[in-house]
Structure formats: structure tokens, C-alpha cells
C-alpha positions as CSV (number, residue, x, y, z in Angstrom):
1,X,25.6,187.3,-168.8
2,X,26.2,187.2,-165.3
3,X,29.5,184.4,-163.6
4,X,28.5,182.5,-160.9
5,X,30.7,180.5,-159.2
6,X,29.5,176.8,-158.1
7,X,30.3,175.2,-155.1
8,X,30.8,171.2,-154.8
9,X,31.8,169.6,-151.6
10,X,32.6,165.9,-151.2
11,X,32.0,164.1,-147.9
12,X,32.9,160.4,-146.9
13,X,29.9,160.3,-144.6
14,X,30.3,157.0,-143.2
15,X,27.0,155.9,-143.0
16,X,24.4,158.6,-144.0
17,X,22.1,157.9,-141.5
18,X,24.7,159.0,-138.7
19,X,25.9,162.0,-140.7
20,X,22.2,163.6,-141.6
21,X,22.8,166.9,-139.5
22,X,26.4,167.4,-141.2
23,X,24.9,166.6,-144.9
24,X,22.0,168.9,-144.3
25,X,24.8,171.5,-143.2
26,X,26.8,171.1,-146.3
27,X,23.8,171.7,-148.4
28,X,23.2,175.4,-147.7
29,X,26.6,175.5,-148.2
30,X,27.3,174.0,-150.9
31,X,25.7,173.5,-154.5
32,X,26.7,170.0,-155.4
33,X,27.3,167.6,-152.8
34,X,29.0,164.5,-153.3
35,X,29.1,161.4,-151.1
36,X,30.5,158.3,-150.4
37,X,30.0,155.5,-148.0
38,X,26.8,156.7,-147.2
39,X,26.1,152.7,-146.8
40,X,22.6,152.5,-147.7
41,X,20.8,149.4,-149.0
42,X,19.2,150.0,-153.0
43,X,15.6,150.0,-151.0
44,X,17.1,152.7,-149.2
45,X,18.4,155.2,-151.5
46,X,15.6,157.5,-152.8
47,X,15.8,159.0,-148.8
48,X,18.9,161.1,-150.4
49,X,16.3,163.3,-151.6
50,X,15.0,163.7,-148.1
51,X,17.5,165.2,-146.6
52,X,17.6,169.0,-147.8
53,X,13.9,170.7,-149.0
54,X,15.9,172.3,-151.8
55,X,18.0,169.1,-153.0
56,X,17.3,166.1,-155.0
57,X,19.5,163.3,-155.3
58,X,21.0,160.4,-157.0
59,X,22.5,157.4,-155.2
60,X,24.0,154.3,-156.3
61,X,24.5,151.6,-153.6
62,X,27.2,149.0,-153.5
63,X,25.6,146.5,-151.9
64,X,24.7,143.5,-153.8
65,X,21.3,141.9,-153.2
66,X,21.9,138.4,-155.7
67,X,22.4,136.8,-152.9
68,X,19.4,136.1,-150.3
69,X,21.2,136.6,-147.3
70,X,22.6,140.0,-146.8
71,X,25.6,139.4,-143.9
72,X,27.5,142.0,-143.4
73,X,27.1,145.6,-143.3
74,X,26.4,147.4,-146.7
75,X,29.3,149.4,-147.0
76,X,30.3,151.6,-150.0
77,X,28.0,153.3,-152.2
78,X,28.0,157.2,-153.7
79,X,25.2,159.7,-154.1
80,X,25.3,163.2,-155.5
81,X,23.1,165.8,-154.5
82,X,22.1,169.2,-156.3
């Protein structure tokens, strides 16, 4: 049996869409990646999966859509990628 070491990284991203090129960094980097406040909308969060060839992802946002009228920026939310 062999040991191999796993790397995870966290990242506040602050917006995913502004931090793609540092994400896609981490990942051949890194074999878990965690993030938060990647501020995407729940339409928006199967492009986590987009982001490295070799990574799919899970998201949950924080934004809640009961309301009809979204107002303010939809900050919050986490996602991990492997």
C-alpha cells in the first residue's frame, strides 16, 4: 500500500468570477479546494465544475431566491472542488 499525502487549500475568493485565474491556479496545486464567498446565484453554481478540466464541484449558494426581487449582491456561499 503506498501513502499519499492530500493537499486541501481554502480560499475566500470574494466573488468567483473575479478570482477564476487564482482558483484554476490552486487546483494543480492542490487536491481539494475549498471556497467561500464565491457569491454566485443557485442558477449559477454548476460553473464550479468549469473552472479546472480535471475538477468537479459542489457549491451551495447563500443567496435566497423566496423573494422575487433579488436587491443586493449575493454574497456568501461555499463550494468544494476535487
Amino acid at each position: 500500500m503506498h501513502n499519499r499525502n492530500i493537499t486541501v487549500y481554502s480560499f475566500n475568493c470574494r466573488s468567483v468570477k473575479s478570482s477564476l485565474t487564482e482558483i484554476h491556479d490552486m487546483c494543480e496545486q492542490c487536491d481539494v479546494l475549498l471556497l467561500q464567498e464565491h457569491w454566485l446565484l443557485p442558477s449559477e453554481t454548476s460553473m464550479l465544475s468549469t473552472i479546472h478540466k480535471e475538477f468537479v464541484a459542489v457549491g451551495h449558494s447563500a443567496v435566497d431566491l423566496n423573494s422575487d426581487i433579488l436587491i443586493e449582491r449575493p454574497y456568501g456561499g461555499t463550494a468544494i472542488l476535487y
